[in-house]
N, C-alpha and C positions, 0 to 999 in steps of 0.2 A: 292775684294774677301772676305776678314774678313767680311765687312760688310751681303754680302749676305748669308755667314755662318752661322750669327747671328743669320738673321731671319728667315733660317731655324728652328734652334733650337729654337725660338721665335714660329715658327708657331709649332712644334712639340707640345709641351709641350704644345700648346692651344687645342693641339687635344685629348692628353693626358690626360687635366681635363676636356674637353666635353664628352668624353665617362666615366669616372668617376660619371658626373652627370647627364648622361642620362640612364646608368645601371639602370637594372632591379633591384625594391628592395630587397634584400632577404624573401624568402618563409619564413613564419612563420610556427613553427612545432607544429604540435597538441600538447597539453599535454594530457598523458594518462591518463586515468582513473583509478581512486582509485581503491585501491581493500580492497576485507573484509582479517581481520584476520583470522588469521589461526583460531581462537575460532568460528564461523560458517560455517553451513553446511545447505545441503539440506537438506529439513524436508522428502522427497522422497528418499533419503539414509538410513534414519533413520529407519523410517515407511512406505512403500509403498503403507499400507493400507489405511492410511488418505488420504480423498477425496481432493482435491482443487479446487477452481473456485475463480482464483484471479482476483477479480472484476477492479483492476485498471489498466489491461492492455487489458480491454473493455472499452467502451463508457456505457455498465451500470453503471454508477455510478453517483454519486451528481454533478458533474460537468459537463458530457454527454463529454466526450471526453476524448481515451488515460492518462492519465498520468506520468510527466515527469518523466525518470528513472528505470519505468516498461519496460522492454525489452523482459522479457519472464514471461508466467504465472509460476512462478515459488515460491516456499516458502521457505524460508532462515531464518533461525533461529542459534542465538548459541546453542552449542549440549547440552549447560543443559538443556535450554527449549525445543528440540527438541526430549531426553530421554522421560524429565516430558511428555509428551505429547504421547509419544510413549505407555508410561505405562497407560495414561489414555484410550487411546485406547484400549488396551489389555480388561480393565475392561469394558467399553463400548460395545466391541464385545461380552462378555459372555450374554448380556442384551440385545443384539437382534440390536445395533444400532453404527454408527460411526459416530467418527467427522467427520467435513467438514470443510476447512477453507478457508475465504474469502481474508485475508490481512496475513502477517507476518513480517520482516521487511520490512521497511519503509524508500526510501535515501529522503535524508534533500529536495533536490530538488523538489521531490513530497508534500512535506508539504509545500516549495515556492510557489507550483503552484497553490494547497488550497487556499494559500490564497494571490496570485492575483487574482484569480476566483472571492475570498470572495468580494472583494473590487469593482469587476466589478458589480456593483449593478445592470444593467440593462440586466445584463445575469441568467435567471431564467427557462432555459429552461427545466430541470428536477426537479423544483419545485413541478410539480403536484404529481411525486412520491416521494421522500424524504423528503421533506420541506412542506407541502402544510400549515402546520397552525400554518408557522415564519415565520416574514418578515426577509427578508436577511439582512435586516439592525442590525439586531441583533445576528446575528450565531458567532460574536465573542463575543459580550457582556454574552450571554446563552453559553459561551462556548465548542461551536460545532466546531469552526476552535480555530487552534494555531497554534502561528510562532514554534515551537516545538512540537514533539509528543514522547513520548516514544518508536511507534512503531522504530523509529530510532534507540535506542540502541540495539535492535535486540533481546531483550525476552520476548515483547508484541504481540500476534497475537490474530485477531479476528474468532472467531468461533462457529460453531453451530454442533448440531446433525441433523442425517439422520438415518429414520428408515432403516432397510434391508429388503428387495434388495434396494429399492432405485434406481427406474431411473434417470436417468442423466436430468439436468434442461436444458429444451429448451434452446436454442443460443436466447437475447435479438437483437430483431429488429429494428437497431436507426429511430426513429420518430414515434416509435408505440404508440396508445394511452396508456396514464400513470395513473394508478389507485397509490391513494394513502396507502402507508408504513403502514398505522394505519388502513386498511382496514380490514374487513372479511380476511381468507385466501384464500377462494374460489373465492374470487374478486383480488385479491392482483397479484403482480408477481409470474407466476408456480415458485417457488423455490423447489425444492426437498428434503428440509429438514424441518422438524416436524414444527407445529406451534406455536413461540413461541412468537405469540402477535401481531408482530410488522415483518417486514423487516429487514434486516440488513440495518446499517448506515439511520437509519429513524430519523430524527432531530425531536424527540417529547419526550415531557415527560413520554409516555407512554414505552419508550425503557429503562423507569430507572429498573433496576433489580428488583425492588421489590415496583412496582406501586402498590398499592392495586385494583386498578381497573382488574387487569391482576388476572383471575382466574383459575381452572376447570384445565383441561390440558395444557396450557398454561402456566398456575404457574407449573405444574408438570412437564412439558419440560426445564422448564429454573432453579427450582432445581435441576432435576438429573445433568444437565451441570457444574455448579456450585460449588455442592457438590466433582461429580467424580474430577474437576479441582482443586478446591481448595484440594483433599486428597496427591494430588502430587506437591504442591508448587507453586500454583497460586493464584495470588489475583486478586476479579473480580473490575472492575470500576462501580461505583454503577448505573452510567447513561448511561450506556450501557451494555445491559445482553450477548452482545457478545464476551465481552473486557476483556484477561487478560492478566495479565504479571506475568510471571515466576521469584519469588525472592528464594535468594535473584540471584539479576542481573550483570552477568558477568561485564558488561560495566556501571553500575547505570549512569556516570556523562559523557559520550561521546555520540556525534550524528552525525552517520554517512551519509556518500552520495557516498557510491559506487551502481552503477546500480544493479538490479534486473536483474541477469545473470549467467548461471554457472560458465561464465570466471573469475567473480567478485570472485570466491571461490577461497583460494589455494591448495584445493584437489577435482579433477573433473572425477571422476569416469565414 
């Protein structure tokens, strides 16, 4: 009888660490998502008036597909550059025209995706509009991609004028034919904002601010931007006349990666 006690508890306890090790593992829990500081906000809180058309939560862009991080077309800036911006507005409307903005901040993961794109050499497929006269083997060399962007710290956004009224720019068609960024404008993508040479996000030398090739109204659309931005605490990037950043900058030496979201804000109106 002792003995067959035993092996009971002999057989027990084998059943004991078989279900042990055939348990299910435990669910691994998402981690959440970052969020912005309290120092940013929607640029649509701010200003209502500024237009948006945030290019990277379309397939128009250098890449032709989504962007990681973009979850809503939406422009998030901190509220200094969001004021500055607010006030350049203001001056703009007396003149018959508004901004428009393509980009604002920018999470790190989106600038990841840049440039695994960058590195996938044999994917060109929005080459004929944005790139057409660089080989891709070179857009970090000419640097057009970085493992870092400013627009990350959150008081860099890219933007353009629109005269008034200004209809609204056709929805891009993915797989339409691609006329190239350094076009005519009458050839170019309908964009609905003034012609200032080039496309936005056009990889050419002709997007530097102050090509001299760039004349006539052309020159005279990408001064008034310029000027009006720079009176309010912006400085442009000389090779791109759509690019600036608002100093000095709340965050100068942080790069963030919380999503492109209102959740991403701590005050959501």
């Amino acid at each position: 009888m002792p003995r067959f006690a035993a092996a009971l508890r002999v057989l027990a306890l084998s059943v004991a660490a078989l279900a042990v090790t055939t348990a299910a593992p435990p669910v691994a829990r998402a981690q959440p998502e970052p969020k912005a500081p309290e120092e940013f906000v929607a640029l649509r809180d701010v200003d209502p008036t500024v237009r948006q058309e945030m290019r990277y939560v379309t397939r128009h862009n250098f890449v032709g597909e989504r962007i990681d991080g973009y979850r809503q077309p939406l422009c998030i800036l901190t509220a200094p550059a969001a004021r500055a911006l607010h006030r350049a507005q203001r001056t703009l409307l007396r003149k018959g025209y508004t901004l428009k903005v393509y980009d604002c901040y920018r999470p790190q993961r989106a600038v990841n995706h840049f440039v695994d794109w960058a590195k996938r050499l044999d994917d060109q497929a929005m080459k004929g509009e944005f790139y057409p006269r660089v080989d891709k083997t070179r857009l970090f060399e000419d640097g057009y991609i970085a493992e870092k962007s400013g627009h990350s710290r959150g008081s860099t956004v890219d933007v353009t004028l629109v005269r008034l009224p200004g209809r609204p720019t056709r929805p891009y068609v993915p797989g339409e034919p691609l006329v190239a960024c350094h076009a005519p404008r009458e050839d170019r993508f309908p964009d609905n904002s003034v012609d200032m040479g080039t496309g936005f996000d056009c990889f050419d030398t002709l997007s530097h601010t102050e090509d001299p090739r760039v004349g006539g109204v052309q020159r005279a659309h990408r001064t008034l931007l310029k000027r009006t931005l720079e009176g309010q605490g912006f400085v442009n990037l000389p090779e791109e006349w759509w690019h600036f950043t608002f100093k000095p900058e709340t965050f100068p030496d942080t790069y963030f990666d919380f999503p492109v979201h209102r959740r991403s804000l701590a005050s959501r109106p």
